[in-house]
C-alpha positions as CSV (number, residue, x, y, z in Angstrom):
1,X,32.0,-23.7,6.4
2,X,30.8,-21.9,9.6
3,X,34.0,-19.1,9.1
4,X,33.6,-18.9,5.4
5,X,36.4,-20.4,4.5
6,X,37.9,-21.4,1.2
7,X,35.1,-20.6,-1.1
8,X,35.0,-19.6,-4.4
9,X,33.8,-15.9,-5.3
10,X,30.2,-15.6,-5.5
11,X,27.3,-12.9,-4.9
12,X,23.9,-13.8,-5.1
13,X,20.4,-12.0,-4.6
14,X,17.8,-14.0,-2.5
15,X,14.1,-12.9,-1.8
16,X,12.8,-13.9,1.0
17,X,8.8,-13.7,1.3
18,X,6.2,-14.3,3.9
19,X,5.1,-17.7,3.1
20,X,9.2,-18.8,2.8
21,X,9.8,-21.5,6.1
22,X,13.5,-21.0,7.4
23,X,14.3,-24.6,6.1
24,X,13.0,-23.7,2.5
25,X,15.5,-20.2,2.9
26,X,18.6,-22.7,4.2
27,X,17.9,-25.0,1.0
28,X,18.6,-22.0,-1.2
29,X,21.5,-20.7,0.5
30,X,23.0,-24.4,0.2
31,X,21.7,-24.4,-3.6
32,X,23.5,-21.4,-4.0
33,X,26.6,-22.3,-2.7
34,X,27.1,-20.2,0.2
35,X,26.8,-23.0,2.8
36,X,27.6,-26.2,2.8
37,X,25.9,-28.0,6.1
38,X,22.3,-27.3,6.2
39,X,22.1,-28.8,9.6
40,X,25.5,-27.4,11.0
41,X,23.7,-24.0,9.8
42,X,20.1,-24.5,11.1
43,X,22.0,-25.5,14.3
44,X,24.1,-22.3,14.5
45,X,20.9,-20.5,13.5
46,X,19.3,-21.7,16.5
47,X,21.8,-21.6,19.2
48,X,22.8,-18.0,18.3
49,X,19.1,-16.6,18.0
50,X,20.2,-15.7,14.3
51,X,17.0,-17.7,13.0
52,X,15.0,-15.4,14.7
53,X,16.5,-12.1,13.1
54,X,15.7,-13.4,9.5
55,X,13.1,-11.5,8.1
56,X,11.2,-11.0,4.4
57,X,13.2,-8.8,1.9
58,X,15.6,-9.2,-0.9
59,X,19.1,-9.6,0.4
60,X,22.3,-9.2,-1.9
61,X,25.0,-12.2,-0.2
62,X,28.3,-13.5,-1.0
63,X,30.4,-16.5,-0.5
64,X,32.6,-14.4,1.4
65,X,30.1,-14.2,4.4
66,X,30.5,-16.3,7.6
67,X,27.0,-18.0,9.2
68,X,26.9,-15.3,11.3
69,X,26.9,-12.8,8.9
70,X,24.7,-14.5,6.5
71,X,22.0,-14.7,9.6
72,X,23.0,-10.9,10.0
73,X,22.2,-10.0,6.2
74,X,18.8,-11.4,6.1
75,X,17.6,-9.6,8.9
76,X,15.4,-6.5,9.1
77,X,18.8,-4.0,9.9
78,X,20.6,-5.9,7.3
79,X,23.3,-3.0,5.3
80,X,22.7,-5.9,2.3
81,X,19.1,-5.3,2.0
82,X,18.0,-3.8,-1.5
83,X,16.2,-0.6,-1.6
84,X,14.0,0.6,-4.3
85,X,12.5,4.7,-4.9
86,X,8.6,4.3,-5.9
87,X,6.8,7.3,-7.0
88,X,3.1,7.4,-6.3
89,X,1.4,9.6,-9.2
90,X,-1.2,11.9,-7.9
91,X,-4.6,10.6,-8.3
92,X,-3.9,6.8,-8.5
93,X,-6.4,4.2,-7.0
94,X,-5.7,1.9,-4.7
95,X,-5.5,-1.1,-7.1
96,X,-3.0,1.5,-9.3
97,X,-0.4,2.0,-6.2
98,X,-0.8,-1.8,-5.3
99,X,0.0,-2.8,-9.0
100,X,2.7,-0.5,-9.0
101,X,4.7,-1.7,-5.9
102,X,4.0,-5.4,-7.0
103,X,5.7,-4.4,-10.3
104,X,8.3,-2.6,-8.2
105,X,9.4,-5.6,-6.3
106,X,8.3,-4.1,-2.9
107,X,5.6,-6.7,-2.0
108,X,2.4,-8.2,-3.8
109,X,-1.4,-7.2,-4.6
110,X,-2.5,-10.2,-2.9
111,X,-0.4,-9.3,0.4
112,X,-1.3,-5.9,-0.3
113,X,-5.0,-6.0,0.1
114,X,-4.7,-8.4,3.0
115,X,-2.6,-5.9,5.5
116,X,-4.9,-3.0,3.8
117,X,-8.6,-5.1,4.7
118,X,-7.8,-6.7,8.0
119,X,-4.9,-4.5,9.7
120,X,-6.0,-1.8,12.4
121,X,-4.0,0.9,11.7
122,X,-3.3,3.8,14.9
123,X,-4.8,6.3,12.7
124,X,-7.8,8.5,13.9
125,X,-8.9,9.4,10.8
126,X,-9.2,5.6,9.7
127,X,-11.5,4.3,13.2
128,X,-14.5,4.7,11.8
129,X,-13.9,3.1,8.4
130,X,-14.2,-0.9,9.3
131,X,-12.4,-3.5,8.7
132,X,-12.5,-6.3,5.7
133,X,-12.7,-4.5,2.6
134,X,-9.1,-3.0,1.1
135,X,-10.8,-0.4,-0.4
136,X,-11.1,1.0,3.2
137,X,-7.3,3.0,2.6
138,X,-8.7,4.2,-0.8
139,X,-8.0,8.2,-0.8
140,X,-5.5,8.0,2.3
141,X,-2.2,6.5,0.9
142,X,-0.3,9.7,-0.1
143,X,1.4,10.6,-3.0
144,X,4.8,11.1,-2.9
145,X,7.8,9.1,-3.6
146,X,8.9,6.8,-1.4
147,X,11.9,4.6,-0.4
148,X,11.0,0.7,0.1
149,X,12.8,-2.4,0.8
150,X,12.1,-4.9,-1.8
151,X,10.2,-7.8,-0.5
152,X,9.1,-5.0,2.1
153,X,6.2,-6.2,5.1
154,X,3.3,-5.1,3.4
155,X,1.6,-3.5,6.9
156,X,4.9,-1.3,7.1
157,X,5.0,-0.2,3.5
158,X,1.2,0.8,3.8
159,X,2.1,2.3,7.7
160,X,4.7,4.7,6.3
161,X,1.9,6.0,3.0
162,X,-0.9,6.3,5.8
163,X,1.1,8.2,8.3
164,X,2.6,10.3,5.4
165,X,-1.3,11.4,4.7
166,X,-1.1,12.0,8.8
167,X,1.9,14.4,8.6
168,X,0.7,16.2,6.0
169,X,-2.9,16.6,7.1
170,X,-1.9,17.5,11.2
171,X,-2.5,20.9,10.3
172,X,-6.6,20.6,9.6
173,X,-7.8,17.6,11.1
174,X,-8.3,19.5,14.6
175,X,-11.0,21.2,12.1
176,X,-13.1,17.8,11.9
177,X,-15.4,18.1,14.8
178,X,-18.9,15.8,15.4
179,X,-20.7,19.4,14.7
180,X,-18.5,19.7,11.6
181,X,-20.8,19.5,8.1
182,X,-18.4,17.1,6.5
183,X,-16.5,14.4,8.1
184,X,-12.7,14.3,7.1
185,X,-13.1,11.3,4.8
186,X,-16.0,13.4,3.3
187,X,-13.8,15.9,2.4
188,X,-11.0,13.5,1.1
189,X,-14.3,11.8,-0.9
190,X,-15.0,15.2,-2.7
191,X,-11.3,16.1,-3.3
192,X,-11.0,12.6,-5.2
193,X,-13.7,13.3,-7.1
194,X,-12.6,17.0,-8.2
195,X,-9.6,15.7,-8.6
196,X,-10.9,12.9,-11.2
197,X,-13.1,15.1,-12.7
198,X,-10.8,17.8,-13.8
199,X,-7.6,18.3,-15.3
200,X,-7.1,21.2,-12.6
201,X,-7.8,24.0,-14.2
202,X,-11.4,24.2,-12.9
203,X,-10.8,22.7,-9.4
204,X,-12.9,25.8,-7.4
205,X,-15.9,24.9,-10.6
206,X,-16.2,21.2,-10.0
207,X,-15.9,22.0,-6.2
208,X,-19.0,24.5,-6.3
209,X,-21.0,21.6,-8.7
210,X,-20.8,18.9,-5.7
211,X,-21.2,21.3,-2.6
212,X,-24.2,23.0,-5.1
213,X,-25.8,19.3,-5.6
214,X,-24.9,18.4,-2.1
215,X,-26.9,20.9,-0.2
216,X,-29.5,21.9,-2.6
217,X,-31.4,18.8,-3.1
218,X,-34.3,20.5,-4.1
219,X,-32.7,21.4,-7.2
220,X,-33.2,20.0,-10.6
221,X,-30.5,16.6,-9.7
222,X,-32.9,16.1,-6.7
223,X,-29.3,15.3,-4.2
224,X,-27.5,13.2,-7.1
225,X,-23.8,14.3,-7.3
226,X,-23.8,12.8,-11.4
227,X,-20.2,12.5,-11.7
228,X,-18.8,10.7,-14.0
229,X,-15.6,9.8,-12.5
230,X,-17.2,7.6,-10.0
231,X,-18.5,5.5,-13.0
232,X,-14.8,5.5,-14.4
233,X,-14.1,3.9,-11.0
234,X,-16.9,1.4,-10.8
235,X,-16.4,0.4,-14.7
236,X,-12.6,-0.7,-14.8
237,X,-11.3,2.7,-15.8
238,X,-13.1,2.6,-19.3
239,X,-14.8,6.1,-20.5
240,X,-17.9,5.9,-19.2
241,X,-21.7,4.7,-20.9
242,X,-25.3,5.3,-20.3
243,X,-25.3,1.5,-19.5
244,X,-22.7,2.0,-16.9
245,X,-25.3,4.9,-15.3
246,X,-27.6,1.9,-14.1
247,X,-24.7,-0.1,-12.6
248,X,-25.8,-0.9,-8.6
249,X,-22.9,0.6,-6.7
250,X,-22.9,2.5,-3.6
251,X,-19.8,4.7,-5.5
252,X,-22.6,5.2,-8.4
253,X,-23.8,9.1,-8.4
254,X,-26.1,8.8,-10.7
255,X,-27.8,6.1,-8.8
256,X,-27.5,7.4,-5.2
257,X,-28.1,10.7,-4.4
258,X,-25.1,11.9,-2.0
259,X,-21.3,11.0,-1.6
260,X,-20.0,7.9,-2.2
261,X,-18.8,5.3,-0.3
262,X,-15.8,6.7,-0.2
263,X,-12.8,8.6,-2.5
264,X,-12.5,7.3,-5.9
């Protein structure tokens, strides 16, 4: 058993999540047929430092695989580990992309907004934003596509979208000063909003409308941005209503004057 010997043909996928023990992951490899002593394993597993290796992902195994192999392809470096492209549409929310890489196989919501509330990510332009709310990464996990594991570590899979955002912003944030009129996550604030707003042919338009409202609030909105995108945001995604004008939101712009909380 422990070399893999005389064992009938057999390849089997096995997902391994966070809340999997190692004994629960050792009763499906037995179930499966790829071992046949659970304690002769768990005992190799422990002597060899193998049980330390195993890790969260979707792993493709066969029959053909020794115990320390078997450790070997559940770890993080495993060669059997499944991969899956996702492609992150321009101008999805946060609860779009989550959706999308639950449905993707890569981890789920629920894990999703956990790592993205309560994890402290090495990001400057994130320190100020505190912790506890998920709706803190909102506007900073870049579009693009993106190769994940299946069953991926949720921190990681949002690490790699929030240092994409990095990479691809190194060339301005320098600008972002404390004597700067608009913070960096102002600016990503009033790009998600043009961006909602439009179908881009009027991008420099919208862009006049907020700076206009923004800096003028002697004029006739009195300081109230009126966009209707953040009510789109607030109200599920459904076209917006008068009713939805008086809903008590700090992302409401008909009921704050000013930016919103954040991007939308």
């Amino acid at each position: 058993d422990v070399l893999a010997l005389n064992k009938d043909e057999k390849e089997v996928t096995i997902t391994i999540s966070s809340e999997d023990s190692f004994n629960s992951i050792v009763n499906r490899l037995e179930d499966e047929g790829l071992i046949e002593y659970k304690w002769l394993f768990k005992l190799f597993a422990a002597f060899t430092g193998g049980k330390d290796d195993v890790t969260m992902g979707t792993y493709t195994l066969n029959t053909d695989m020794d115990y320390r192999a078997l450790l070997a392809g559940m770890s993080a470096n495993s060669a059997t580990r499944s991969v899956v492209d996702v492609v992150i549409p321009e101008g999805y929310t946060l609860d779009q992309i989550f959706a999308l890489l639950e449905e993707k196989g890569v981890a789920t919501v629920e894990e999703l907004q956990e790592a993205a509330a309560n994890h402290d990510y090495a990001f400057s332009f994130l320190q100020d934003i505190p912790l506890g709310d998920y709706h803190r990464l909102e506007g900073y996990l870049f579009p693009d596509t993106y190769t994940f594991y299946l069953g991926e570590n949720p921190k990681y899979v949002l690490n790699k979208m929030l240092n994409n955002f990095d990479n691809k912003m190194e060339d301005y944030l320098d600008q972002f000063t404390e004597e700067s009129t608009y913070s960096l996550h102002d600016i990503v604030t009033i790009a998600s909003m043009i961006q909602k707003e439009t179908d881009g042919q009027d991008y420099g338009t919208i862009a006049s409308v907020i700076f206009n409202r923004l800096e003028n609030t002697s004029a006739e909105t009195a300081g109230f941005l009126q966009i209707d995108a953040t009510l789109v945001y607030i109200n599920g995604g459904k076209v917006p209503t008068e009713a939805d004008k008086g809903i008590d939101s700090p992302y409401n712009t008909y009921l704050y004057p000013g930016l919103p909380a954040g991007p939308i």
